[in-house]
Backbone bond lengths (Angstrom), bond angles and torsions (degrees), N, CA, C in turn:
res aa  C-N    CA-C-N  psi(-1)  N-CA   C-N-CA  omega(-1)  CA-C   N-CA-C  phi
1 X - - - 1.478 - - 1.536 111.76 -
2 X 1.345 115.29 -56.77 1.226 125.37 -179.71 1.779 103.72 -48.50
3 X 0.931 123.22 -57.11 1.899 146.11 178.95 1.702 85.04 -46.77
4 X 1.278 109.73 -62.65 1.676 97.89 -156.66 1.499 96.56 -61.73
5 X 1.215 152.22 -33.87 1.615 156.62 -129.60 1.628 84.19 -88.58
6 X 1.736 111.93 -65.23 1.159 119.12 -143.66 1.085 96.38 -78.30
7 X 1.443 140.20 -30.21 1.695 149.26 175.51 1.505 98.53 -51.29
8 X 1.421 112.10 -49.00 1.927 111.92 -168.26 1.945 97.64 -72.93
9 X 1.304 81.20 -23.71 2.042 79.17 -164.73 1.665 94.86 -63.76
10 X 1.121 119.49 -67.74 1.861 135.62 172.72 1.610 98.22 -19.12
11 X 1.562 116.39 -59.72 1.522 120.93 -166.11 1.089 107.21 -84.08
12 X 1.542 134.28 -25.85 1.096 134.12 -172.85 1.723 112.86 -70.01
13 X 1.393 122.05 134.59 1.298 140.30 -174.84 1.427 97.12 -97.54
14 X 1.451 121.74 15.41 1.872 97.32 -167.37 1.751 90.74 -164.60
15 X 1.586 127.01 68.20 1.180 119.67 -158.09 1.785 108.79 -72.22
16 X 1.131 87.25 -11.30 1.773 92.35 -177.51 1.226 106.05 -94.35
17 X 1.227 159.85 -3.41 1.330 157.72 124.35 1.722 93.25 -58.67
18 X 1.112 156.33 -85.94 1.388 147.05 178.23 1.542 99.06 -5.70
19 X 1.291 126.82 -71.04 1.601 150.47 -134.31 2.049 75.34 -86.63
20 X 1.028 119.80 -65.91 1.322 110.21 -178.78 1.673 125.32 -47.28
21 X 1.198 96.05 -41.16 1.937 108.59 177.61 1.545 102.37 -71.83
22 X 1.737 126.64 -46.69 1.136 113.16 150.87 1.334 153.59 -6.05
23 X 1.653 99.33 -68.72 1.560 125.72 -174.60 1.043 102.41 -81.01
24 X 1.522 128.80 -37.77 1.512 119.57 -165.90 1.637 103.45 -90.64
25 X 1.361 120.03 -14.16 1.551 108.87 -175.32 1.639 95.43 -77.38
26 X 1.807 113.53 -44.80 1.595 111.35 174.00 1.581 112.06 -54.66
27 X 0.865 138.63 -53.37 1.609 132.47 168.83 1.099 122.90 -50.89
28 X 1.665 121.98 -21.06 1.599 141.44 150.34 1.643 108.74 -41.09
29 X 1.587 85.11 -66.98 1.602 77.49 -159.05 1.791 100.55 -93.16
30 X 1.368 131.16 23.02 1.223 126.25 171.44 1.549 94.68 -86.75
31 X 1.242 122.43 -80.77 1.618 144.59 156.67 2.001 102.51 -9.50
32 X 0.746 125.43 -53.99 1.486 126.05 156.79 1.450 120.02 -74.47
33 X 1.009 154.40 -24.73 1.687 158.79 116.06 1.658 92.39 -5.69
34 X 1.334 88.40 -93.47 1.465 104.90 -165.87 1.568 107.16 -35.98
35 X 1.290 114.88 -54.25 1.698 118.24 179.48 1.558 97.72 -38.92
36 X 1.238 111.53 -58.15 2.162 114.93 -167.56 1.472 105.32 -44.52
37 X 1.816 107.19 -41.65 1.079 84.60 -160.67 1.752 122.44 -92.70
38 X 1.670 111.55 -18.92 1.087 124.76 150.61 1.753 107.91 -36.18
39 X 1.287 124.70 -68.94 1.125 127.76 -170.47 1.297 105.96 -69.53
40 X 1.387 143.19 13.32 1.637 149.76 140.06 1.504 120.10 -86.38
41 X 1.026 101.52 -18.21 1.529 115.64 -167.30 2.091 103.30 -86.83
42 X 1.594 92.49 -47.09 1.066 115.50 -175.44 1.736 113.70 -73.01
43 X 1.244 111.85 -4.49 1.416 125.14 -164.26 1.501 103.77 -117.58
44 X 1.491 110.01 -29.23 1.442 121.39 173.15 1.429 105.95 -75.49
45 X 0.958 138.12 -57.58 1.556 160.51 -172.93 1.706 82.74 -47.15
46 X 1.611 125.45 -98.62 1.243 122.76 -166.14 1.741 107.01 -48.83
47 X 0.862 129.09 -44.35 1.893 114.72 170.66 1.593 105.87 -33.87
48 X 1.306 93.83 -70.74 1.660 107.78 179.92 1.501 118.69 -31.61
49 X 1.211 112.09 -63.10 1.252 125.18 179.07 1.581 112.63 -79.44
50 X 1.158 139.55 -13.50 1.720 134.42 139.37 1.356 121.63 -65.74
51 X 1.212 103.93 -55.68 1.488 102.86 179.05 1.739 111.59 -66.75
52 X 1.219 111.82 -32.13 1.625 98.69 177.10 1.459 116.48 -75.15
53 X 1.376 121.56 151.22 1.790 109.93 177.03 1.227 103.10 -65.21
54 X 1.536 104.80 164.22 1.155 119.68 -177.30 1.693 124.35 -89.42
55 X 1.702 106.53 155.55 1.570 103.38 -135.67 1.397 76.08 -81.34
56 X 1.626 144.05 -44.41 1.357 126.36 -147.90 1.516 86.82 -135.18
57 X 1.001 110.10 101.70 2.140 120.50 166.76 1.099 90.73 -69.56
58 X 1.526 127.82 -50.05 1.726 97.95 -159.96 1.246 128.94 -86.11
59 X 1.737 115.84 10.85 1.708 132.50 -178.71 2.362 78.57 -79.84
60 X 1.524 102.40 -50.54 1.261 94.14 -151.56 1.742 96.71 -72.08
61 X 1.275 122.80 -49.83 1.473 104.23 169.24 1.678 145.29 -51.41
62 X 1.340 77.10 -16.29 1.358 82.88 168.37 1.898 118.11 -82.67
63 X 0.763 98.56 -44.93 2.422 109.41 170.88 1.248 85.93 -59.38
64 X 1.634 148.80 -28.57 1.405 128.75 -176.36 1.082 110.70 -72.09
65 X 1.721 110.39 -40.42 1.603 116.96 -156.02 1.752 105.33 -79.52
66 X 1.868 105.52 -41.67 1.435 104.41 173.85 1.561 115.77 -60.01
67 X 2.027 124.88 -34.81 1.495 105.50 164.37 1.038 127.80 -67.05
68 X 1.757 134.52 3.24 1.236 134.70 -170.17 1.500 108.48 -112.53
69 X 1.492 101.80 -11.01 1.503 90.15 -169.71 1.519 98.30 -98.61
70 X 1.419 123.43 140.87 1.607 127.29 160.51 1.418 112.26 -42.66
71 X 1.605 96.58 146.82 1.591 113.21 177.93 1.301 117.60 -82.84
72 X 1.456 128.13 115.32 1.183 115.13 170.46 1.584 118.19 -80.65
73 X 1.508 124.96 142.59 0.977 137.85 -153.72 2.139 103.67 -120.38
């Protein structure tokens, strides 16, 4: 990788457009890094919070008991 950069830099007629395609492919793949790890972070968090019991049963028993109970009309 490094070899291919400096080969285009040698051929390249325009090193500051090079230096620009550079920075933005590294901010590519920083900006996508960062996405993985948000999106690990974000994947840890919901495990956590399924697998741990839940903080208020009786918010959730209660939405059970109102879908179970008949509608009065």
């Amino acid at each position: 990788m490094p070899y291919f950069i400096f080969h285009n830099f040698l051929e390249s007629s325009h090193p500051f457009e090079l230096m620009i395609t550079f920075c933005s492919r590294s901010l590519f793949v920083l900006s996508r890094d960062l996405f993985m790890v948000f999106r690990k972070l974000i994947d840890y968090r919901v495990d956590h919070l399924v697998s741990s019991p839940i903080h208020h049963p009786s918010r959730f028993q209660h939405v059970s008991q109102v879908l179970r109970e008949p509608v009065d009309h």
